[in-house]
PyMOL commands that place a pseudoatom at each C-alpha (Angstrom):
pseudoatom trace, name=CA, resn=UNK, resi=1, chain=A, elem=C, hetatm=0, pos=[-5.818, -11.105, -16.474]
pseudoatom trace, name=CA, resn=UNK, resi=2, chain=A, elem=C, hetatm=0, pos=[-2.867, -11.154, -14.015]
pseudoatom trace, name=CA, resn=UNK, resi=3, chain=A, elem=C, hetatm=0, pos=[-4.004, -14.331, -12.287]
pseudoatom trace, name=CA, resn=UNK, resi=4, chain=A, elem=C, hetatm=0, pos=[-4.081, -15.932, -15.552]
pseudoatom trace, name=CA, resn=UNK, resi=5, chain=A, elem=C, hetatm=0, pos=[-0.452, -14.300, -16.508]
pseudoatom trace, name=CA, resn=UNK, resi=6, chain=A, elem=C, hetatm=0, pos=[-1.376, -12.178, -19.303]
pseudoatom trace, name=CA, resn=UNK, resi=7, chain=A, elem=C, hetatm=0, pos=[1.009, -9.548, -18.034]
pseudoatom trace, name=CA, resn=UNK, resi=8, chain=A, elem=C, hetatm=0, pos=[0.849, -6.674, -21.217]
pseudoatom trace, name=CA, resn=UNK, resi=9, chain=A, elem=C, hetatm=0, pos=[-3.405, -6.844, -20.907]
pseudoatom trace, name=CA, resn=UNK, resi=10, chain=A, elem=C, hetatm=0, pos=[-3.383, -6.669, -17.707]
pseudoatom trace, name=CA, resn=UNK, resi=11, chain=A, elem=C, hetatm=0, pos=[-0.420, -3.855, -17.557]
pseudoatom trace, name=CA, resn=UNK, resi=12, chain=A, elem=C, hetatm=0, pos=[-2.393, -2.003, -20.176]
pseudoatom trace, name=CA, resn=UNK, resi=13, chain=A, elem=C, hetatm=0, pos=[-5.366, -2.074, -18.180]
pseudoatom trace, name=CA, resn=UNK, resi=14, chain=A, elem=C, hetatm=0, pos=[-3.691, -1.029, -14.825]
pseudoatom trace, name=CA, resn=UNK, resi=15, chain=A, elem=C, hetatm=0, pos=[-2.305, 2.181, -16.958]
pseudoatom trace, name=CA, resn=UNK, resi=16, chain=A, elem=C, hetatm=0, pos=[-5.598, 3.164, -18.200]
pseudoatom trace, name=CA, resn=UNK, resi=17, chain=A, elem=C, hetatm=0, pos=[-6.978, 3.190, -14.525]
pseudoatom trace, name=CA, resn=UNK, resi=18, chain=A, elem=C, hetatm=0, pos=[-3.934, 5.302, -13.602]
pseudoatom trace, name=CA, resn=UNK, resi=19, chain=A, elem=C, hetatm=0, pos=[-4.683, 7.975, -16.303]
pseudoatom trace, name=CA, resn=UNK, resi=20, chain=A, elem=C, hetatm=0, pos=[-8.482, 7.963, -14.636]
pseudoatom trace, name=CA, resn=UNK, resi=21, chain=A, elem=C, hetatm=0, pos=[-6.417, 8.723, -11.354]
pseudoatom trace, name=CA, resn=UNK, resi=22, chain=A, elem=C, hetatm=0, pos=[-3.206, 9.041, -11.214]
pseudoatom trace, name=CA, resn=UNK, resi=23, chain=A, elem=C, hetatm=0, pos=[-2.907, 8.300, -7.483]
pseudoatom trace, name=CA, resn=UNK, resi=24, chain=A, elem=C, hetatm=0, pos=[-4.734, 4.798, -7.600]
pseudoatom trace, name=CA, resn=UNK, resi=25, chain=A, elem=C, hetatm=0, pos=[-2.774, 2.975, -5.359]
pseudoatom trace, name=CA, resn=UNK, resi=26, chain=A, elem=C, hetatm=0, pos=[-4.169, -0.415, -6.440]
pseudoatom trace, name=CA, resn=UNK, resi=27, chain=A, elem=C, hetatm=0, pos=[-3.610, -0.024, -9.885]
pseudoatom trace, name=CA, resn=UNK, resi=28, chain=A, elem=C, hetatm=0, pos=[-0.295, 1.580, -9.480]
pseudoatom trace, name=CA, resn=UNK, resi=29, chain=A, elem=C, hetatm=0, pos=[0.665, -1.783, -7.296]
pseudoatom trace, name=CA, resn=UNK, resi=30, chain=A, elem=C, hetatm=0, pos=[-0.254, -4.092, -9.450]
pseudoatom trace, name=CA, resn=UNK, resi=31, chain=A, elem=C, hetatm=0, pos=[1.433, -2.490, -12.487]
pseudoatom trace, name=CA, resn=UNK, resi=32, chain=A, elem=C, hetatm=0, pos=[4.386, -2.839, -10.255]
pseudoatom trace, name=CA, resn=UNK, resi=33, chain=A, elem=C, hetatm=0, pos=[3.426, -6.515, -9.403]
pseudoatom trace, name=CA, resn=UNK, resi=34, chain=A, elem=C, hetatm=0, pos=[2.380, -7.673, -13.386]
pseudoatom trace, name=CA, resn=UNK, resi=35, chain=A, elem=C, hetatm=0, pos=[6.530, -6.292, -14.246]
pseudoatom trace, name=CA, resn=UNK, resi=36, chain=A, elem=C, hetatm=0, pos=[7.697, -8.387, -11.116]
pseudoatom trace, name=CA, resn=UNK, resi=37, chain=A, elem=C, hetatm=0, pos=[5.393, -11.548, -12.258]
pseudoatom trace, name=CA, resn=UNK, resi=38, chain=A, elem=C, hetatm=0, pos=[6.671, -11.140, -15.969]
pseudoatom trace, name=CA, resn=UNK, resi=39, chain=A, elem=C, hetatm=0, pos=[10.413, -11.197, -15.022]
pseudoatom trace, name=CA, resn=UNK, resi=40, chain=A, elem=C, hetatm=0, pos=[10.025, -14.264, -12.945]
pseudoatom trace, name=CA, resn=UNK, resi=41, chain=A, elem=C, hetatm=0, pos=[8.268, -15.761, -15.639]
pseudoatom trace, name=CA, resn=UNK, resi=42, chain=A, elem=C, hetatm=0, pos=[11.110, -15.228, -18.192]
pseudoatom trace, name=CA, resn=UNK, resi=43, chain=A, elem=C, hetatm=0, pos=[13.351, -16.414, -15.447]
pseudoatom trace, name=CA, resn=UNK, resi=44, chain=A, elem=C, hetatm=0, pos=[11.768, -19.460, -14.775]
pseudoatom trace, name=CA, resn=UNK, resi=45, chain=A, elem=C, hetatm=0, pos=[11.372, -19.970, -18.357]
pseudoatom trace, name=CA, resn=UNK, resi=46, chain=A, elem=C, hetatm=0, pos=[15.233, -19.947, -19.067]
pseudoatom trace, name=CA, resn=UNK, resi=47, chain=A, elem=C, hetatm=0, pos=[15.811, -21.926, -16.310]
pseudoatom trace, name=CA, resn=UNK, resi=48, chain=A, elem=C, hetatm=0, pos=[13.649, -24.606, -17.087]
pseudoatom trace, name=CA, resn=UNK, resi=49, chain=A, elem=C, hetatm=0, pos=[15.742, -24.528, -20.649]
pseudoatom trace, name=CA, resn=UNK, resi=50, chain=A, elem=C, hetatm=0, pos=[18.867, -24.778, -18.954]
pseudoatom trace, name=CA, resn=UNK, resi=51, chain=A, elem=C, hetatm=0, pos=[19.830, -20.963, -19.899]
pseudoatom trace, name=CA, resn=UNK, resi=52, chain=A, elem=C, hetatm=0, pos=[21.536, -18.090, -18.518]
pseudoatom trace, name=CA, resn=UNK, resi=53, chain=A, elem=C, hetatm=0, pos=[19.852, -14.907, -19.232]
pseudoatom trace, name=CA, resn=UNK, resi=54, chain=A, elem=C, hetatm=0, pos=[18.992, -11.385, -17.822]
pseudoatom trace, name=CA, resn=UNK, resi=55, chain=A, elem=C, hetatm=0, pos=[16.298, -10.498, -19.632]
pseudoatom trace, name=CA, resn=UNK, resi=56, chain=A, elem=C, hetatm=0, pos=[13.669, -10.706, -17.230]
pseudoatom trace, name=CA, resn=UNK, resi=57, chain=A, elem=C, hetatm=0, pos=[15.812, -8.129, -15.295]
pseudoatom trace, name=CA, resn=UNK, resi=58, chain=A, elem=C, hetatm=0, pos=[14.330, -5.566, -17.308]
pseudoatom trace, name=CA, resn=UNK, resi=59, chain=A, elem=C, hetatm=0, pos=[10.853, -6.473, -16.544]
pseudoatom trace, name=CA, resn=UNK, resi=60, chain=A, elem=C, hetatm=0, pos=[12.237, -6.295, -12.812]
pseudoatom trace, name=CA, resn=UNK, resi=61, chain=A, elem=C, hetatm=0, pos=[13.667, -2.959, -13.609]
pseudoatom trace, name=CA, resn=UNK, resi=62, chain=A, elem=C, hetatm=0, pos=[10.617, -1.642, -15.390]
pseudoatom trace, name=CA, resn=UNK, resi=63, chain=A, elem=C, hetatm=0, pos=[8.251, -2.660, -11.988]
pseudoatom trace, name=CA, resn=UNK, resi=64, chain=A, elem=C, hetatm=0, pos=[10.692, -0.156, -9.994]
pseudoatom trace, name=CA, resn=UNK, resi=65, chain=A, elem=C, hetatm=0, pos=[8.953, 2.849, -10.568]
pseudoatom trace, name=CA, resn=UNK, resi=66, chain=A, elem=C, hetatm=0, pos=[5.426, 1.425, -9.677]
pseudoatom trace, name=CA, resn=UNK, resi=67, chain=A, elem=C, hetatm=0, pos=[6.510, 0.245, -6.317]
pseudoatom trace, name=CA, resn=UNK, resi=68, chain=A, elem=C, hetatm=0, pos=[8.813, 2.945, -5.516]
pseudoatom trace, name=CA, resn=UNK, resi=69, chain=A, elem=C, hetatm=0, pos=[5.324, 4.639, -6.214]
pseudoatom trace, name=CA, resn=UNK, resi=70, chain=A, elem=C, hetatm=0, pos=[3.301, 3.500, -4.673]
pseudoatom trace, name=CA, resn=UNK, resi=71, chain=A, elem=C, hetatm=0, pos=[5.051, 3.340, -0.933]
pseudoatom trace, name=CA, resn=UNK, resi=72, chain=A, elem=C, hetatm=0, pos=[5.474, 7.196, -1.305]
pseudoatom trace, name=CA, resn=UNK, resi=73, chain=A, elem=C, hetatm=0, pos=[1.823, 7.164, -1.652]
pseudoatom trace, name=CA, resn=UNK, resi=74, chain=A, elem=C, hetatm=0, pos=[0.550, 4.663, 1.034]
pseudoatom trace, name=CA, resn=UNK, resi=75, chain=A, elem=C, hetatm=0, pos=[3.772, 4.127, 3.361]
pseudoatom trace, name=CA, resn=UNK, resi=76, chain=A, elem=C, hetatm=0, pos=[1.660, 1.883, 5.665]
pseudoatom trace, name=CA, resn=UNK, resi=77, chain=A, elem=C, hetatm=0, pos=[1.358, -1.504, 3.911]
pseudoatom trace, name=CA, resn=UNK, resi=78, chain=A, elem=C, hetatm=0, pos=[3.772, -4.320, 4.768]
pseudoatom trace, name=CA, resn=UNK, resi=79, chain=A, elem=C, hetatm=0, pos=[2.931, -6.462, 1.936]
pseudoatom trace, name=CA, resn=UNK, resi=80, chain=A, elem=C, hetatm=0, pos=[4.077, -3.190, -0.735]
pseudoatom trace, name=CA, resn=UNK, resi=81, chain=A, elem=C, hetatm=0, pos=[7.403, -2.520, 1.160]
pseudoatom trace, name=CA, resn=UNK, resi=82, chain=A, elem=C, hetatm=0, pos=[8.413, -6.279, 0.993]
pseudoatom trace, name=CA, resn=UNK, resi=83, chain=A, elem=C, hetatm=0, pos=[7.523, -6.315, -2.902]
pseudoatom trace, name=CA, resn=UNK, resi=84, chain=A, elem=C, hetatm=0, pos=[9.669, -3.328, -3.155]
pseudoatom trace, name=CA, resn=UNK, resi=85, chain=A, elem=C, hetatm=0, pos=[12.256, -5.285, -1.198]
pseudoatom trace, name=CA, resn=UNK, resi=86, chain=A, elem=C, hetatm=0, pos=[11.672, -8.177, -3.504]
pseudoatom trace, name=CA, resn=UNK, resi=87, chain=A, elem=C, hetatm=0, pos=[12.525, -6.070, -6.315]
pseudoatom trace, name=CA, resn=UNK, resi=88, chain=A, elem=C, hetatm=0, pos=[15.621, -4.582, -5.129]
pseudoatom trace, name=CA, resn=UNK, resi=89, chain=A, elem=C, hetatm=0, pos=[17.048, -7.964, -4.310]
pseudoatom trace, name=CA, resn=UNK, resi=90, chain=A, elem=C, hetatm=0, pos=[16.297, -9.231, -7.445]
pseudoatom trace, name=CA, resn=UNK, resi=91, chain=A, elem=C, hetatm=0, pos=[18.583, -5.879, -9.309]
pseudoatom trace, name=CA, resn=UNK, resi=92, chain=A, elem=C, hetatm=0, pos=[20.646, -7.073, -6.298]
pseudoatom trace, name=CA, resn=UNK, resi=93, chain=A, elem=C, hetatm=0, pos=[20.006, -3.559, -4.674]
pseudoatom trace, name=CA, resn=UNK, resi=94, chain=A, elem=C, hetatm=0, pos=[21.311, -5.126, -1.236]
pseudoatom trace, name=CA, resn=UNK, resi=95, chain=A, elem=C, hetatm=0, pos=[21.645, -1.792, 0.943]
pseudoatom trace, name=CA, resn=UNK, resi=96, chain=A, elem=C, hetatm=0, pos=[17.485, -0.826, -0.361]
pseudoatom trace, name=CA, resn=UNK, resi=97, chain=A, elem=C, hetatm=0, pos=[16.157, -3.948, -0.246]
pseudoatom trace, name=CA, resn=UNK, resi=98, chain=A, elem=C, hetatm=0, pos=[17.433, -4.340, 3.389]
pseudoatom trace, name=CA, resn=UNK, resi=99, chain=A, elem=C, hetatm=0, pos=[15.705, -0.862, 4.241]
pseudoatom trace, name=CA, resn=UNK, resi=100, chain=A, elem=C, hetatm=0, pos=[12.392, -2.067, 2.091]
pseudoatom trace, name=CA, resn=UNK, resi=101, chain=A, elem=C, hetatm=0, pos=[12.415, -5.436, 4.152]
pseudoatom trace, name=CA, resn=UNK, resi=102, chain=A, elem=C, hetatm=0, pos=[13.230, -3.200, 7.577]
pseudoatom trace, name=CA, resn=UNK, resi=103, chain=A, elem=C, hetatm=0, pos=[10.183, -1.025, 6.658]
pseudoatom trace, name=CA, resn=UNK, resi=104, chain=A, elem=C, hetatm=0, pos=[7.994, -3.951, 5.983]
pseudoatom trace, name=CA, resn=UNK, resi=105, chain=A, elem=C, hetatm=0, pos=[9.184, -6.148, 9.398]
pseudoatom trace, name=CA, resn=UNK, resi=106, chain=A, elem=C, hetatm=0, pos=[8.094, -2.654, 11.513]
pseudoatom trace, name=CA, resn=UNK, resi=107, chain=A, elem=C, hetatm=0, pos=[5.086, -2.056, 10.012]
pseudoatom trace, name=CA, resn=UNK, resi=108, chain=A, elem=C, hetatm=0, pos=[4.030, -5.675, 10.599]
pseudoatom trace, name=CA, resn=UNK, resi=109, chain=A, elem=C, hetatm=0, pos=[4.957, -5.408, 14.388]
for i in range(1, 109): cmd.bond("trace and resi %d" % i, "trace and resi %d" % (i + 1))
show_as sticks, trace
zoom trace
C-alpha cells in the first residue's frame, strides 16, 4: 500500500503490527516513512498548483516520533539516520539534521 501511496492504509497497517510488537523496527520505520511520503505528497501537490502551504509539515512533524524511534532502537542503519536527517531538514531542524546526517555518513564508512 505504500508503494502505491495509500499512506492512512498503509499507516494503519504499520500500527497494528506495532501493537503485535511494539519494538518492530520495520514497521515502526515505515510508519515514519508513509508520514514523510504523505507530506511530500501534499507538497508537491501545492506546488504543482502554484501554492504556498505548510500543511504537509504536519505530516513531516507527525513521522518524527517513528524515526526518532526507531534509531534508539537499531542505531546501526545509515539509511534510518539519513531519513531522520531528512525530516529534521524539512521542520528546518538544522543543528539535528546535521547530527542525523553525521550519524548516517559514519555508519556508512
Amino acid at each position: 500500500m505504500l508503494g502505491s501511496n495509500e499512506f492512512q492504509p498503509s499507516i494503519d497497517q504499520f500500527k497494528k503490527a506495532t501493537e503485535i510488537d511494539p519494538v518492530y523496527v520495520n514497521a515502526i520505520y515505515n510508519l515514519g516513512v508513509a508520514y514523510l511520503k504523505w507530506g511530500d505528497k501534499l507538497n508537491e501537490e501545492a506546488d504543482a498548483k502554484g501554492m504556498k502551504s505548510d500543511n504537509y509539515k504536519t505530516k513531516i512533524e507527525a513521522a518524527l516520533p517513528y524515526l526518532e524511534k526507531v534509531v534508539q532502537l537499531d542505531a546501526t542503519q545509515a539509511d534510518m539516520w539519513e531519513t531522520l536527517g531528512k525530516a529534521y531538514s524539512i521542520l528546518s531542524k538544522q543543528a539535528d539534521a546535521k547530527n542525523a546526517f553525521d550519524k548516517a555518513d559514519q555508519l556508512r564508512k
